[in-house]
LUMDREN-85811 format. One line per 10 residues: number of its first residue (from 1); for each residue z, x, y of N, C-alpha, C. Coordinates in Angstrom, 1 decimal, always signed. Example, Ala and Ser with C-alpha at 12.3 -4.5 7.8 and 13.67 -1.06 7.14 Angstrom:
LUMDREN-85811
1	+7.8/+13.2/-5.7/+7.8/+12.3/-4.5/+7.8/+13.2/-3.3 ~ +7.1/+12.8/-2.2/+7.1/+13.7/-1.1/+7.9/+12.9/+0.0
//
This chain:
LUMDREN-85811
1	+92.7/-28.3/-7.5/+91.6/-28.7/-6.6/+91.6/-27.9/-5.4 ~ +90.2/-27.6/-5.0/+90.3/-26.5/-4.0/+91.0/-27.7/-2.3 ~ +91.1/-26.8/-1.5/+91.4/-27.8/-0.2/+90.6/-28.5/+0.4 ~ +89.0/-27.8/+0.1/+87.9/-28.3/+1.0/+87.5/-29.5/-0.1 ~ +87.6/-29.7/-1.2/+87.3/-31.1/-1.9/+88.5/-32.2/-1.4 ~ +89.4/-31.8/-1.4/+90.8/-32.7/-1.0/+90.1/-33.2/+0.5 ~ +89.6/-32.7/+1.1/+89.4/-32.9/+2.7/+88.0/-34.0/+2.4 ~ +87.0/-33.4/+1.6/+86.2/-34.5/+1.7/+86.4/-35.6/+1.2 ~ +87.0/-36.2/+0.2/+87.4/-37.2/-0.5/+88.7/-38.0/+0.4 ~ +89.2/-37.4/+0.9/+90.1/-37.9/+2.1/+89.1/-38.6/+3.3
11	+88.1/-37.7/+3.5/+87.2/-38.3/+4.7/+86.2/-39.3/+4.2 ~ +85.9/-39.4/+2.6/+85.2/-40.5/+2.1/+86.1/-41.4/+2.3 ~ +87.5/-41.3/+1.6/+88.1/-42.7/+1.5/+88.4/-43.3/+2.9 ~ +88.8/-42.5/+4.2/+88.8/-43.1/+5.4/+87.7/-43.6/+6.1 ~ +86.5/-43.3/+5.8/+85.2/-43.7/+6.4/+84.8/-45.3/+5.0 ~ +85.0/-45.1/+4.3/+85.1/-46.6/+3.6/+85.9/-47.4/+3.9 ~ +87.2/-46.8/+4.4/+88.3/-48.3/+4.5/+87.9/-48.7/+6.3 ~ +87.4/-47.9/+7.0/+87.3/-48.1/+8.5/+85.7/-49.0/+8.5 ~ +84.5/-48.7/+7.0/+83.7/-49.3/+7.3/+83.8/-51.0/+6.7 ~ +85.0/-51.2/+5.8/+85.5/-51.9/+5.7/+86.2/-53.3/+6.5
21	+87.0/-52.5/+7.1/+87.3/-53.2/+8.2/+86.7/-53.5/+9.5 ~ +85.5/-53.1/+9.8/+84.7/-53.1/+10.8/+84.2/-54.5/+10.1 ~ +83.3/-54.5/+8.6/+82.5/-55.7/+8.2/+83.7/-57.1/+7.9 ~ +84.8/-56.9/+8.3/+85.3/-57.9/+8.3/+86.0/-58.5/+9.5 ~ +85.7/-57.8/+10.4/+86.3/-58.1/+11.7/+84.8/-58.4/+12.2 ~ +83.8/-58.2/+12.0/+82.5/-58.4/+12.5/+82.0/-59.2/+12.0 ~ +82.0/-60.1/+10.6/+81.4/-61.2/+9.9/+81.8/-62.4/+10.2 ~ +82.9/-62.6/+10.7/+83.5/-64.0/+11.0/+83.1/-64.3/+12.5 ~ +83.3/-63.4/+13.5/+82.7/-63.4/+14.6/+81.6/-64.1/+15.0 ~ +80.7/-63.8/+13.9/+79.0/-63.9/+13.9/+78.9/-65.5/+13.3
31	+79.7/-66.0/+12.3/+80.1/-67.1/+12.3/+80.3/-68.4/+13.5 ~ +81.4/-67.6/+13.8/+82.0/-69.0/+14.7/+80.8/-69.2/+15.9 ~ +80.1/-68.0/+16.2/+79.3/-67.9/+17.5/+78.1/-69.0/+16.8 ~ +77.8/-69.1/+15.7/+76.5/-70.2/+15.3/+77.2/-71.6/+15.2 ~ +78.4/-72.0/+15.1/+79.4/-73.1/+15.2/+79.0/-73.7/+16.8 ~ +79.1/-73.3/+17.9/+79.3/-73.9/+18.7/+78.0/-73.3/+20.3 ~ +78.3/-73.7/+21.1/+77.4/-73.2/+22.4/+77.6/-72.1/+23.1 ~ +77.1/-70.7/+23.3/+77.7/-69.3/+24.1/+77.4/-70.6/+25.2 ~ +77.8/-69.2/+26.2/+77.5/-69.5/+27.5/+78.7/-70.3/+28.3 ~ +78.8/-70.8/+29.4/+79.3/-71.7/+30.6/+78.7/-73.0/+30.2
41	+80.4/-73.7/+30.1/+80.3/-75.5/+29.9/+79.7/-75.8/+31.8 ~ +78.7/-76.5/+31.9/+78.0/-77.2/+33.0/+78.2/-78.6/+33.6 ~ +78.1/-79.3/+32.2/+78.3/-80.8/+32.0/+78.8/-81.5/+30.9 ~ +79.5/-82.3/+31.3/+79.9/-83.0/+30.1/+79.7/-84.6/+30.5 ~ +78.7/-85.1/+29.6/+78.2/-86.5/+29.5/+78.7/-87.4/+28.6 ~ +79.9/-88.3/+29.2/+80.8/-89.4/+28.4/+79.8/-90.6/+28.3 ~ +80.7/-91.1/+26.9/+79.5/-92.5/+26.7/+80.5/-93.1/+26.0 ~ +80.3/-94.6/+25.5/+81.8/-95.1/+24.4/+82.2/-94.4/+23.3 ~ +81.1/-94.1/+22.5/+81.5/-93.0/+21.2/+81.6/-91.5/+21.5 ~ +81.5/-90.6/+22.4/+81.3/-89.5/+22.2/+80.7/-88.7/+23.7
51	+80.3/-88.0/+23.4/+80.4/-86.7/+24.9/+78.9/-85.9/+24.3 ~ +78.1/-85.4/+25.2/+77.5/-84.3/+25.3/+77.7/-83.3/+26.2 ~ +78.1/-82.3/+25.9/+78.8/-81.0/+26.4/+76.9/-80.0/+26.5 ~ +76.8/-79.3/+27.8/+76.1/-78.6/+28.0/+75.9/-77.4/+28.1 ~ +75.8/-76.3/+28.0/+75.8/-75.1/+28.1/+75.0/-74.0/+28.7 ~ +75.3/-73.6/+29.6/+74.0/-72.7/+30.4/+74.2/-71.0/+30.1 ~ +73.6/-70.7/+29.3/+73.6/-68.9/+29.6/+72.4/-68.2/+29.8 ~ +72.2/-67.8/+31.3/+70.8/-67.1/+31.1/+70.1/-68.1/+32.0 ~ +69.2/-68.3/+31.5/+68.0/-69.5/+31.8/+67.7/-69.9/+30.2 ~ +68.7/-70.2/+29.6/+68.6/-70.9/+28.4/+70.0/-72.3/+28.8
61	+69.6/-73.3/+27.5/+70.7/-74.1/+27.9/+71.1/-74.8/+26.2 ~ +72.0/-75.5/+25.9/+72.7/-75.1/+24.9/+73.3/-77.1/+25.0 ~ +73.4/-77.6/+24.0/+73.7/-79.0/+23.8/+74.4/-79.4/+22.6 ~ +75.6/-79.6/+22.7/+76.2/-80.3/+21.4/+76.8/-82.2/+21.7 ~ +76.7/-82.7/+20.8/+77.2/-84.2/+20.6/+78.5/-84.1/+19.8 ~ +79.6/-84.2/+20.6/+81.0/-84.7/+20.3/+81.3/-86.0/+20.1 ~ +82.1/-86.5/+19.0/+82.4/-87.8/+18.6/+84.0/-88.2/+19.3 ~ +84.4/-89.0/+19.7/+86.1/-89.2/+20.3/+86.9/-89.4/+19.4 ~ +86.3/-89.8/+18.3/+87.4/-89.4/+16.9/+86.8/-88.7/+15.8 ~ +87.4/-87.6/+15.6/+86.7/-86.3/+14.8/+87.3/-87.2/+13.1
71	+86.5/-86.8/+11.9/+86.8/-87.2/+10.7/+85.8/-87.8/+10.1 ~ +85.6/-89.0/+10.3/+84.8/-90.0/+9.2/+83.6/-89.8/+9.4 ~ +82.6/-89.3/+8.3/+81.2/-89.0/+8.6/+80.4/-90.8/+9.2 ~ +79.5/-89.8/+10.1/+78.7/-90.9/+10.5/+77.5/-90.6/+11.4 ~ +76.5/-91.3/+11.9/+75.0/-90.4/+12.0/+75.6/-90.2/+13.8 ~ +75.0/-89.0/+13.9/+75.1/-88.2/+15.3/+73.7/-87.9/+16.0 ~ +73.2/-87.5/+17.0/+72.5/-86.8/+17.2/+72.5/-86.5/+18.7 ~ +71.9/-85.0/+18.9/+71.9/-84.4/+20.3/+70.3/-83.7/+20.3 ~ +69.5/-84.4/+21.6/+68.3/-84.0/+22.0/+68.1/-83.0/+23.4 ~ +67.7/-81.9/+23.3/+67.1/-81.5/+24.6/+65.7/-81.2/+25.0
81	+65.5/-81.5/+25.6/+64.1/-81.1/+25.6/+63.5/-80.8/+27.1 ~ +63.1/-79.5/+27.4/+62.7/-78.7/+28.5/+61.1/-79.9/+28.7 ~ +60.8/-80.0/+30.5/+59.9/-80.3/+30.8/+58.7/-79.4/+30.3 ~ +57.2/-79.9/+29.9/+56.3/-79.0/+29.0/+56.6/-78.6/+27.5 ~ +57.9/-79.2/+27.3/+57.8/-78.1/+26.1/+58.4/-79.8/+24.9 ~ +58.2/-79.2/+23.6/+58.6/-80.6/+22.7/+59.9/-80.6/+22.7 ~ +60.6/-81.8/+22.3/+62.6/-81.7/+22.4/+62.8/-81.1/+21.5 ~ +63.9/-80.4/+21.4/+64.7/-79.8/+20.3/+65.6/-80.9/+19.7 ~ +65.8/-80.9/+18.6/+66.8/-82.1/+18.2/+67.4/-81.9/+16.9 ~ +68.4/-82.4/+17.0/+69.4/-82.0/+15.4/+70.1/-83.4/+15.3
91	+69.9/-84.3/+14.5/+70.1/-85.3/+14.0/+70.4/-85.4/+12.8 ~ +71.6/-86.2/+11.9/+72.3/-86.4/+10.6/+73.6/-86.9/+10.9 ~ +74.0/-86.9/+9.6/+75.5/-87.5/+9.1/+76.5/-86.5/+9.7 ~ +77.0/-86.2/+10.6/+78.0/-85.2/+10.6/+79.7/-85.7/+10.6 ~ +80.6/-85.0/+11.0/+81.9/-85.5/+11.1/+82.8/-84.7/+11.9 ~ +81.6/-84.0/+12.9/+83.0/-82.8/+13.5/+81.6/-82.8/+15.2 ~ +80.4/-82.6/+14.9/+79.6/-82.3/+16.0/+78.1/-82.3/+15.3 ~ +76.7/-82.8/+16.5/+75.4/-82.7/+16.1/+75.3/-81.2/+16.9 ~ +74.5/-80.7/+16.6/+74.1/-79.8/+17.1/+74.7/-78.2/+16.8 ~ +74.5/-76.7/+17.8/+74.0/-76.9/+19.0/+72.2/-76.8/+18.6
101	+71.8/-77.1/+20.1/+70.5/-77.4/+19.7/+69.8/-76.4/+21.7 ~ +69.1/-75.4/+21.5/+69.1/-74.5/+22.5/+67.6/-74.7/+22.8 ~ +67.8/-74.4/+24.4/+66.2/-74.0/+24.4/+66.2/-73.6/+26.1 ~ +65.0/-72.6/+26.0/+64.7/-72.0/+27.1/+64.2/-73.2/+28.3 ~ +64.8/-72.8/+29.3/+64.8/-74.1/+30.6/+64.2/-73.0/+31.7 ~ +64.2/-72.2/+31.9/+63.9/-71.4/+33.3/+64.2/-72.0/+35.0 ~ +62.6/-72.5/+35.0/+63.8/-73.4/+36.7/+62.7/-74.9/+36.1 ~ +62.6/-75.3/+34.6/+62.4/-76.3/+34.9/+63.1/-77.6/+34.4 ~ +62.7/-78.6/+34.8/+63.4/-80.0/+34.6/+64.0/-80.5/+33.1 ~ +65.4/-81.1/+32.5/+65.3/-81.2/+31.2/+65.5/-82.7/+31.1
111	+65.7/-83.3/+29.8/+66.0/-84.5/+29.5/+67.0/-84.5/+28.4 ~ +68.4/-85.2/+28.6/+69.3/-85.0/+27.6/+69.7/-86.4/+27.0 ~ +70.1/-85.9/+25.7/+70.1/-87.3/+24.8/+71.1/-87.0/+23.9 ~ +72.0/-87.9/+23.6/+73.0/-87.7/+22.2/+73.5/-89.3/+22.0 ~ +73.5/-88.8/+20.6/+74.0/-90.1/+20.1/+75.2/-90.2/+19.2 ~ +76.4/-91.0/+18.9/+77.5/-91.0/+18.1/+77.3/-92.6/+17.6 ~ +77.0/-93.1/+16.0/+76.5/-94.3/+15.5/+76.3/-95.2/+16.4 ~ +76.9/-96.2/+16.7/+76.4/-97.3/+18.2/+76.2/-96.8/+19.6 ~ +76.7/-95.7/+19.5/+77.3/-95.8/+21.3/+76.2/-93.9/+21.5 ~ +75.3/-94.5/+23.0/+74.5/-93.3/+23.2/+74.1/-93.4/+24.8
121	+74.2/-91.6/+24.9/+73.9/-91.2/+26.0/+72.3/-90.8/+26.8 ~ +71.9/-91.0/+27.5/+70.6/-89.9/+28.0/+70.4/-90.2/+29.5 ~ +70.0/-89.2/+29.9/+69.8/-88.6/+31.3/+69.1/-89.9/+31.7 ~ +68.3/-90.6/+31.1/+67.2/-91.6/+31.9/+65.9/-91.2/+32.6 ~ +65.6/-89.6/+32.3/+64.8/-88.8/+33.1/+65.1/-87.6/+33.0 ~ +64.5/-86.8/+33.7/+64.1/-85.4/+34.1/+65.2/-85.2/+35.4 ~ +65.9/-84.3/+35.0/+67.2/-83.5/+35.7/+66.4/-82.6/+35.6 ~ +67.4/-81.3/+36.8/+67.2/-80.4/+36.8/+68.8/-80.0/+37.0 ~ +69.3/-78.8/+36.2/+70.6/-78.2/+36.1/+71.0/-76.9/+36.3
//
């Protein structure tokens, strides 16, 4: 085999194992980031069952419903909803977290809501955060 075929096939196999390891260091990433809230924790709203944790990045804002004992499925739900605009809401059976549930806030007022089966939280009104 001449030297310049040795060279290309050396440079294929390194540009496959490098592209390789890029899509697997890059796929799980992209994962965990749809699991949970970007951004700066703001607020955390305690209630008997569970917590709403808040999230601000940007002029966006970001809402998950924590349960105080993680495990046994049971119905959840976390609401936000920007003044003017309709709530965002992710409601069901879960066993770990409802949500996240995002939405663009700019400078105006929101209303936050979560629920863990009996025991539930909400602002009672229009915050601004």
């Amino acid at each position: 085999m001449a030297m310049g075929a040795i060279r290309r096939r050396f440079a294929v196999g390194l540009a496959v194992l490098t592209a390789s390891g890029l899509l697997a260091v890059a796929v799980p990433a992209e994962a965990v980031a749809a699991t949970h809230c970007e951004g700066r924790k703001i607020r955390t709203y305690t209630f008997s069952t569970g917590h709403v944790k808040v999230y601000k990045k940007g002029t966006s804002l970001c809402a998950i419903t924590v349960p105080k004992r993680v495990g046994s499925p049971r119905t959840m739900m976390v609401s936000l909803q920007t003044r003017g605009f309709e709530a965002v809401v992710d409601e069901g059976v879960y066993t770990k977290r409802a949500g996240p549930v995002k939405s663009y806030v700019g400078g105006r007022k929101v209303w936050i809501k979560g629920r863990v089966g009996s025991g539930s939280y909400s602002t009672g009104g229009w915050i601004r955060l």
